[in-house]
C-alpha positions in Angstrom: -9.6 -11.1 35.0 -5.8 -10.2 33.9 -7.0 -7.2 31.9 -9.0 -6.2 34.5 -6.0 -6.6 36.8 -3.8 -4.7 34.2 -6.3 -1.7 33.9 -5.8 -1.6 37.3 -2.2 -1.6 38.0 -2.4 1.4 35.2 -4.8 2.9 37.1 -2.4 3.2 40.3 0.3 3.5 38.3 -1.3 6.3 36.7 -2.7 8.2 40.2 0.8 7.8 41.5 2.9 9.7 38.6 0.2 12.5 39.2 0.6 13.0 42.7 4.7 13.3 41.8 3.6 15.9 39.4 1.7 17.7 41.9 4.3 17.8 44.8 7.6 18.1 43.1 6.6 20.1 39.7 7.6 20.0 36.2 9.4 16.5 36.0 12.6 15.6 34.2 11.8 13.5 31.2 12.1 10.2 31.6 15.4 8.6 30.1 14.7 6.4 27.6 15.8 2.4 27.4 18.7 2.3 25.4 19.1 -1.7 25.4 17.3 -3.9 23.4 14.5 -6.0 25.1 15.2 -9.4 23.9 12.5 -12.0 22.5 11.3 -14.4 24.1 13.5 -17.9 23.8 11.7 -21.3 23.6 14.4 -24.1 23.5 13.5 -27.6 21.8 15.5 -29.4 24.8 18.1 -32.5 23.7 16.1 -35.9 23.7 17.3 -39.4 23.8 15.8 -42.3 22.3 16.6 -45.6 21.3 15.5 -47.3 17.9 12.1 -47.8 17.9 11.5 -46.3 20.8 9.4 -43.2 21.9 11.3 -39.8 22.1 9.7 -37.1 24.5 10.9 -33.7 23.1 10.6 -30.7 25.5 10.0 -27.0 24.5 11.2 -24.6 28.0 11.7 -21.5 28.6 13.7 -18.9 30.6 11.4 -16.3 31.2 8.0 -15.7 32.6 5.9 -14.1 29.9 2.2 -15.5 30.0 1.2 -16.6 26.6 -2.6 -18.4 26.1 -2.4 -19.5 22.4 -0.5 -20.4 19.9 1.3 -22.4 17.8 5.1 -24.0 17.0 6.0 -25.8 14.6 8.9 -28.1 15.2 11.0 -30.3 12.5 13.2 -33.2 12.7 15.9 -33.0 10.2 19.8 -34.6 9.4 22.1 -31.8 11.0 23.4 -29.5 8.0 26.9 -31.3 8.0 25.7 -34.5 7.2 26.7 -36.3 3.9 23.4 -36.0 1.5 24.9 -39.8 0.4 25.0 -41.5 3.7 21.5 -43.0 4.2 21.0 -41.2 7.2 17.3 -42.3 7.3 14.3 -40.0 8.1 14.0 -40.1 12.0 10.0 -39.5 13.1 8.0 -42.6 12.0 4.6 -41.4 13.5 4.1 -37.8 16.2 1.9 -39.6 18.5 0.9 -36.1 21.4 1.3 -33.4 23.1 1.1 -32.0 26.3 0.9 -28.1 27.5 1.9 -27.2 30.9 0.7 -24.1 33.1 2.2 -23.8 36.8 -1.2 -25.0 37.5 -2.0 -28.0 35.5 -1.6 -29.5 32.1 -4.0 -30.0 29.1 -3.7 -32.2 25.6 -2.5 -30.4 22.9 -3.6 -30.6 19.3 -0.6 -32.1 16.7 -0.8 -31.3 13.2 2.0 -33.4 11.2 3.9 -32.2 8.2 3.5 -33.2 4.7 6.7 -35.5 5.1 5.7 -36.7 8.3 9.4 -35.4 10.1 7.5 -31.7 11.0 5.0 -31.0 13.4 2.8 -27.9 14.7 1.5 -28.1 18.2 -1.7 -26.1 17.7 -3.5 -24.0 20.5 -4.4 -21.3 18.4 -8.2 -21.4 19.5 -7.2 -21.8 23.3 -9.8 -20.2 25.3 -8.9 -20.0 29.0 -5.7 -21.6 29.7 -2.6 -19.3 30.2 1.3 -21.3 30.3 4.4 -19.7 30.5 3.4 -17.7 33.9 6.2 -19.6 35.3 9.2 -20.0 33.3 10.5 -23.9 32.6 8.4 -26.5 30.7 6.1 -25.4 28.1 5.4 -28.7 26.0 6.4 -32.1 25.6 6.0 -33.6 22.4 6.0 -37.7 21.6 7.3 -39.3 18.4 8.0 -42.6 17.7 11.6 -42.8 16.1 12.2 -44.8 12.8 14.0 -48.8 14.0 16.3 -48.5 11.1 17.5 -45.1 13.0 21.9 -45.8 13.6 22.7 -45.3 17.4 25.2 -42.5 17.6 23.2 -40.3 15.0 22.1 -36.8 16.0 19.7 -35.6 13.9 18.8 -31.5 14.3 15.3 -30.4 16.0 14.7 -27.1 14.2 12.0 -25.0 14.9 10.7 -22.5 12.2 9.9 -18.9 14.0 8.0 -18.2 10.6 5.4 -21.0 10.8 5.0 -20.4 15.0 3.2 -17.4 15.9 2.3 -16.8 20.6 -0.2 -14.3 21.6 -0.4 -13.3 25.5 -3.5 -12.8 27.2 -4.7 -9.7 26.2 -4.2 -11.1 22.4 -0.8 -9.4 21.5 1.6 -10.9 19.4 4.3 -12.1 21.7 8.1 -11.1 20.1 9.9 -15.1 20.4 12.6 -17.0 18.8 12.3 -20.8 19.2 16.4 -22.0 20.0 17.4 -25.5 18.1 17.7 -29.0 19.9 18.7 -32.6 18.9 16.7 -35.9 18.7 19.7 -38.3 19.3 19.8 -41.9 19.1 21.3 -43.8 22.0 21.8 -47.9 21.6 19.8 -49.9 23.8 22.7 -51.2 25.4 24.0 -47.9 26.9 22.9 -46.7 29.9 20.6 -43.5 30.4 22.5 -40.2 30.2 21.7 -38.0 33.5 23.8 -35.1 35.2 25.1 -31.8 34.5 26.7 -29.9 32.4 29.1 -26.8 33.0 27.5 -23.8 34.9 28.6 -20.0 34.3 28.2 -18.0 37.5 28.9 -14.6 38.7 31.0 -14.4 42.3 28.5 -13.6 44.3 25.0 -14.7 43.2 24.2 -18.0 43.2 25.0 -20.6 40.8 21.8 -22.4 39.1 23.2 -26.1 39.2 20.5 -28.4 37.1 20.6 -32.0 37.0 18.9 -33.0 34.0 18.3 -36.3 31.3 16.9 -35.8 27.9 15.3 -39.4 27.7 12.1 -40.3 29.8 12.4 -43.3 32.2 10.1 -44.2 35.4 12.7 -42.9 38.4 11.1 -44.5 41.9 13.8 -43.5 44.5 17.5 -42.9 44.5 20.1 -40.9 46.2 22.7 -38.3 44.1 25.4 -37.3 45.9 27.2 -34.4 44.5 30.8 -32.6 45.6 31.9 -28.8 45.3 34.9 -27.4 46.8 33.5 -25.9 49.7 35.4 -22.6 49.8 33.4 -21.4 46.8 30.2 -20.9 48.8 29.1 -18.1 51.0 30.0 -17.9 54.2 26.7 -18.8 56.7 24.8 -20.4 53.6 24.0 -24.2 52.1 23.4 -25.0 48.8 19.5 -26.0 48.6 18.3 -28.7 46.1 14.6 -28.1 44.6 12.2 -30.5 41.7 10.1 -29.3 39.1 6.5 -30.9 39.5 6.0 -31.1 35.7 8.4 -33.3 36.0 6.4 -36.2 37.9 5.4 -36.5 42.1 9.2 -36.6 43.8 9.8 -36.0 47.2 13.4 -34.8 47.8 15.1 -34.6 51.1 18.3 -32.5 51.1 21.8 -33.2 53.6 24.2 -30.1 52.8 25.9 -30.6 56.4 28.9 -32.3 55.4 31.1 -29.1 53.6 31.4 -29.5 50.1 29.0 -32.5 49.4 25.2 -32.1 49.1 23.1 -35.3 49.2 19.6 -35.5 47.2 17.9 -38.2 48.6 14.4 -39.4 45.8 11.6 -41.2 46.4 8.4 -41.0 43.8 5.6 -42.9 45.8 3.6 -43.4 42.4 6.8 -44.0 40.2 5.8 -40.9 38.3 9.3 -38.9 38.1 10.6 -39.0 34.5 8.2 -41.1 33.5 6.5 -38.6 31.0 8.3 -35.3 31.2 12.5 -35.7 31.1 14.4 -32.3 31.0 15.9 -30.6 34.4 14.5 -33.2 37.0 16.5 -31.4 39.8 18.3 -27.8 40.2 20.8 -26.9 42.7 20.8 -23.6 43.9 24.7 -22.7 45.6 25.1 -19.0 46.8 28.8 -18.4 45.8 30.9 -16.0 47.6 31.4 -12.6 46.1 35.5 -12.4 46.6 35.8 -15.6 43.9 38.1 -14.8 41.3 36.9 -14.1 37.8 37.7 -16.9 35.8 37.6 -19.8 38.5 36.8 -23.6 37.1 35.8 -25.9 39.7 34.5 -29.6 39.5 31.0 -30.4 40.3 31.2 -34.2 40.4 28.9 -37.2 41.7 30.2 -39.8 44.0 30.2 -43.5 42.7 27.7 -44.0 46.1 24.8 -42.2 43.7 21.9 -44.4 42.4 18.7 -44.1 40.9 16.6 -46.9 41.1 12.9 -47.8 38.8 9.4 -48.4 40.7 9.8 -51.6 42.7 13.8 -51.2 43.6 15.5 -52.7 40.9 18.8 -50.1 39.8 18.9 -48.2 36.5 21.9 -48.1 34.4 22.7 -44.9 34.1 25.8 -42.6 33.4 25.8 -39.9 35.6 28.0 -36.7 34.2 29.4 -34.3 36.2 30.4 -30.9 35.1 32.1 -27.6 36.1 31.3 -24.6 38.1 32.6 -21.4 36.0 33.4 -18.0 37.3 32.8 -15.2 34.9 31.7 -11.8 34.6 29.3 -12.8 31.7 27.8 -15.9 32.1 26.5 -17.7 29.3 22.8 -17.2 29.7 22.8 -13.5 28.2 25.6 -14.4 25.4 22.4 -17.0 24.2 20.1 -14.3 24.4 18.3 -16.2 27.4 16.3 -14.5 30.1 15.0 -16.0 33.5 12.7 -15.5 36.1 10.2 -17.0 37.9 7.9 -13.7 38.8 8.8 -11.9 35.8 11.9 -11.4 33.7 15.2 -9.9 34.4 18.2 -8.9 31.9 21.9 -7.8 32.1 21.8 -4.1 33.5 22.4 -1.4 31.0 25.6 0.5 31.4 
């Protein structure tokens, strides 16, 4: 079916140029790119865990480029700095799944463990029908029980090896990637959840990409977030909108962006299902800035105390909600990390 629809698109494509040729004449030759088209990046998200527990270990993307099989191969590992003498102890005790994710659904995923038991490849290299990555955002989620003896506090690195992963679109062409490092980091069971956002690079004028995120999976039933932004920052006759990711779990999500400068998120799972399997960016914010901003701006984003989330059944979850800050600049960060994004396609910095 995709070829077909390729060989078409050519086909149109191809009728078209003609009929230029005819009316207009001998044609100008075309100038050629002079920019580098950049791989795609697949990012082994930040995950949480406790000792003993369970990590869920995300692999996203920023661009839509439809891959149907393949294979990653993804290592837990001490970060480079670490003292070879300090007993940091081996993190994965067992790699227990793995799940795929296409816009349209999700299928198991064969797990392959390493010789030494802290590598994994998550095999779909005889995939026969199943296409992911139309839509850019969650490829994979990967579970692994963490060692007990694992020290809260300890971040070990989540490498993964470009040289033993190999992607092939649906036509069966080797897809140019680079996968982009994480960390599997170990939280005491005392602490409360991490959730919020970070800081978030913006041109003035488009609109800022706010996402509210956790690296840690947890059941979320209901809650409310409630998050501030100086007001004059947004486009006049515009509100920021609020929108979920269904990979993450069922959420329903009701927005309030009357009062200025505060949008409220109001949550409610009916089956408890949000977080419960798929952490990573739960929620993203989407603020139209104004265009007359000045270049090099920092503004707070920050949650009210009034925000809650709450488990299936009402009772409230500890958890530390971080805010962050909206940055004005004239190259955000997303193209200094190589990133692309782009949910019908992909889109990069235009060439001067």
């Amino acid at each position: 079916m995709e070829t077909s629809l390729r060989t078409s698109w050519v086909g149109v494509a191809a009728t078209a140029a003609m009929a230029a040729l005819v009316s207009l004449g001998p044609a100008r030759p075309a100038a050629a790119q002079s920019w580098p088209v950049e791989p795609l990046v697949l990012r082994v998200s930040d995950a949480w865990v406790t000792p003993g527990g369970e990590a869920a270990i995300v692999l996203r993307t920023y661009a839509s480029r439809p891959v149907r099989r393949g294979r990653l191969n993804v290592r837990a590992t001490p970060p480079a700095a670490a003292n070879p003498g300090a007993g940091v102890v081996p993190p994965i005790v067992s790699w227990n799944g793995g799940i795929l994710f296409d816009v349209a659904g999700s299928r198991v995923a064969d797990l392959l463990p390493g010789p030494d038991g802290q590598s994994v490849d998550l095999d779909f290299l005889t995939n026969p029908d199943f296409v992911f990555n139309r839509h850019d955002g969650v490829v994979a989620v990967l579970y692994a029980t963490v060692s007990p003896a694992a020290v809260p506090g300890t971040d070990y690195d989540l490498l993964g090896d470009d040289a033993l992963s190999e992607l092939f679109d649906p036509e069966d062409d080797p897809v140019d990637f680079t996968l982009r490092a994480g960390r599997l980091r170990i939280r005491s069971a005392a602490a409360p959840y991490d959730f919020g956002t970070g800081d978030v690079e913006v041109h003035p004028g488009s609109a800022a990409e706010i996402e509210i995120s956790t690296g840690e999976r947890f059941a979320i039933g209901s809650g409310q977030l409630v998050l501030h932004y100086d007001p004059t920052l947004l486009l006049p006759g515009r509100l920021p909108t609020a929108v979920a990711d269904g990979r993450h779990g069922l959420v329903n999500v009701a927005v309030d962006a009357s009062v200025p400068g505060t949008i409220t998120i109001g949550l409610d799972s009916p089956d408890g299902s949000w977080n419960s399997e798929v952490p990573g960016d739960l929620l993203v914010v989407h603020l139209p800035t104004d265009p007359g901003v000045p270049m090099g701006t920092n503004s707070n984003l920050s949650f009210d105390p009034s925000s809650m989330l709450a488990a299936p059944g009402g009772a409230p979850l500890p958890v530390f909600l971080e805010s962050g800050l909206l940055q004005f600049r004239s190259k955000p960060q997303i193209f200094r990390d190589n990133f692309e994004i782009g949910d019908a396609g992909w889109w990069s910095e235009v060439a001067p």
